[in-house]
Phi, psi and omega in degrees: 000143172327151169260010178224176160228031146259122195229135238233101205242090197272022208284326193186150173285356144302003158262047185278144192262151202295162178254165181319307195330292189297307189283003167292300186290293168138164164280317169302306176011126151262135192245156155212216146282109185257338157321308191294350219015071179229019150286105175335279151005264173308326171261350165284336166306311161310317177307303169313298186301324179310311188285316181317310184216050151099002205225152198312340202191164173194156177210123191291163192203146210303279208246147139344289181326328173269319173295332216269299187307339186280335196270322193295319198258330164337282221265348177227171191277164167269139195097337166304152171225156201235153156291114172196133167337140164261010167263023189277152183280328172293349174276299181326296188236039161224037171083348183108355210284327170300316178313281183321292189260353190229022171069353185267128177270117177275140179236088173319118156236161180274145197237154220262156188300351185286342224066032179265176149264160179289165162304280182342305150272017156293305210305324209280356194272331186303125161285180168297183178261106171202118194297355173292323187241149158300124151348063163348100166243324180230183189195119196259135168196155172299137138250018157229101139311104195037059151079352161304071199324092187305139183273147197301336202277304163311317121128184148326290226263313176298306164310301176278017121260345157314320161296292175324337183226045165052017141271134181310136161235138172272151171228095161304061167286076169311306163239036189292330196281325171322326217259346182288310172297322172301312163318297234074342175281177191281161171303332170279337197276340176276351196223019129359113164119301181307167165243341181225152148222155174248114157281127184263124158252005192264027184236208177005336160294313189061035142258173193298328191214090180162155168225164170226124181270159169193146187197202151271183203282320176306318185303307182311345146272332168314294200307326172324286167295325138349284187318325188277333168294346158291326199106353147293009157318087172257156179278256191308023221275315193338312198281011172239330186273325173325305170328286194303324179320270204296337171306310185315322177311311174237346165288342193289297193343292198320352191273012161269357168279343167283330196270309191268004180277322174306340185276295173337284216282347189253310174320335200271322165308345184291322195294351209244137185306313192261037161245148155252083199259132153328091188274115197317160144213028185226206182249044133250159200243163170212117165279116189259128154255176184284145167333288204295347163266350155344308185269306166302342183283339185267355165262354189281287154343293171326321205273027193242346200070055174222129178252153173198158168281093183275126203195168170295352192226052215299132132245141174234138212241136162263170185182182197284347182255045185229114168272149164279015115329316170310304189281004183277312190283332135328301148341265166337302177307266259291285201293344174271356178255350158287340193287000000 
């Protein structure tokens, strides 16, 4: 058993719990229907999240995971094909789902150690108008990749070729308000360039449930059905947009106190002879371990109150319920299980 019973959940900024505040708002909700789209709520969240970060229109949606495919299937056809990293989370980690459920062929390029793709490979990846090849349509990216920030210029430069050869560019911003905050700039000057973005309020944000698509207003009806042939058609969703409400509200700054706990905890990690760490420049960190401690550090950990994912190429995440207290008594395990 843990020897505290505060336990340091260093696995993802998803596992964060709503604060008194966010479940306070809410309890408050004023609700409706949103199928029908007469949830209060739910459409000043859409408003908002639209308005923050530049664009005509928006529409909440259970998961990322979700937001991204409904932005995906807006803009392309069946048989249409998309541009995307391959460590990107709509190609990696979401099932499959444009193939499956939205008929689109992803066409995966490597991605360079920063996450960027080189240009050169997007132009070379379009196919020709030739009835032989799937339809080009779009081009999907990240700006944060395993806590790394795309520098704005890239992009720039990426987004405005895409355009240049008629293409859609999409943003999974997933962590955009990290990447924003880390830049200093505003959430539109992080989403520039773009024509859709799917924003997460449940990892850094820290609310429990919901992403926001945003686009145009024509797109954002296609997605309105789209959504609902998924199943993401919810009724009463106010008592979850509250959340992003209260997230938007109050949450973004704050994610630099996760960026600098993250720096803390890898300065402190530096010091132990049989580590390689990696230095954050977001809140995610990447630990290289020696083999042989893999099977013993998560339990060693644990009996610590510190949950963590161990693996040789260990990441760990901060996020609003990890204090900086927290990343000292991390540490510590870390330097009493090396000693």
């Amino acid at each position: 058993m843990p020897t505290t019973d505060h336990l340091i959940d260093l696995r993802s900024d998803t596992v964060t719990r709503p604060s008194a505040a966010m479940r306070a708002a809410m309890a408050a909700a004023d609700v409706g229907d949103d199928v029908y789209g007469d949830d209060p709520t739910v459409n000043r969240l859409q408003a908002l999240t639209a308005e923050r970060f530049g664009f005509e229109a928006a529409l909440f949606a259970p998961s990322g995971t979700q937001s991204n495919l409904i932005g995906l299937m807006a803009h392309c056809g069946r048989g249409d094909e998309y541009l995307v990293g391959q460590l990107a989370h709509t190609f990696k980690y979401e099932g499959g789902g444009a193939a499956v459920l939205g008929s689109i062929q992803p066409q995966p390029l490597a991605q360079q150690p920063d996450g960027t793709l080189l240009l050169s490979d997007i132009e070379g990846a379009i196919k020709p108008d030739d009835i032989h090849f799937a339809r080009t349509r779009l081009l999907a990216l990240e700006n944060t990749i395993g806590g790394k920030v795309i520098p704005r210029a890239y992009q720039q430069d990426a987004t405005a070729l895409a355009h240049r050869h008629g293409l859609i560019a999409h943003l999974d911003g997933a962590r955009v308000c990290n990447a924003a905050v880390k830049l200093g700039i505003s959430l539109q000057d992080a989403v520039a360039g773009f024509d859709s973005v799917s924003v997460c309020f449940s990892k850094g944000l820290g609310a429990p449930v919901g992403s926001v698509l945003c686009g145009t207003r024509e797109m954002i009806t296609r997605g309105i059905r789209i959504r609902k042939m998924l199943g993401g058609g919810l009724r009463q969703a106010g008592i979850l947009a509250a959340a992003g409400i209260h997230a938007l509200e109050h949450n973004v700054e704050r994610l630099a106190e996760d960026h600098d706990n993250a720096a803390r905890l890898a300065a402190a990690l530096a010091g132990i002879a049989e580590l390689r760490v990696h230095a954050p420049e977001t809140n995610i960190l990447y630990v290289d371990l020696p083999a042989a401690a893999c099977s013993t550090l998560g339990p060693f950990l644990r009996e610590r109150g510190i949950v963590a994912s161990v693996g040789p190429h260990m990441r760990m995440v901060t996020h609003l319920d990890v204090a900086r207290d927290d990343v000292l008594r991390v540490a510590a395990a870390f330097k009493a299980f090396f000693a």
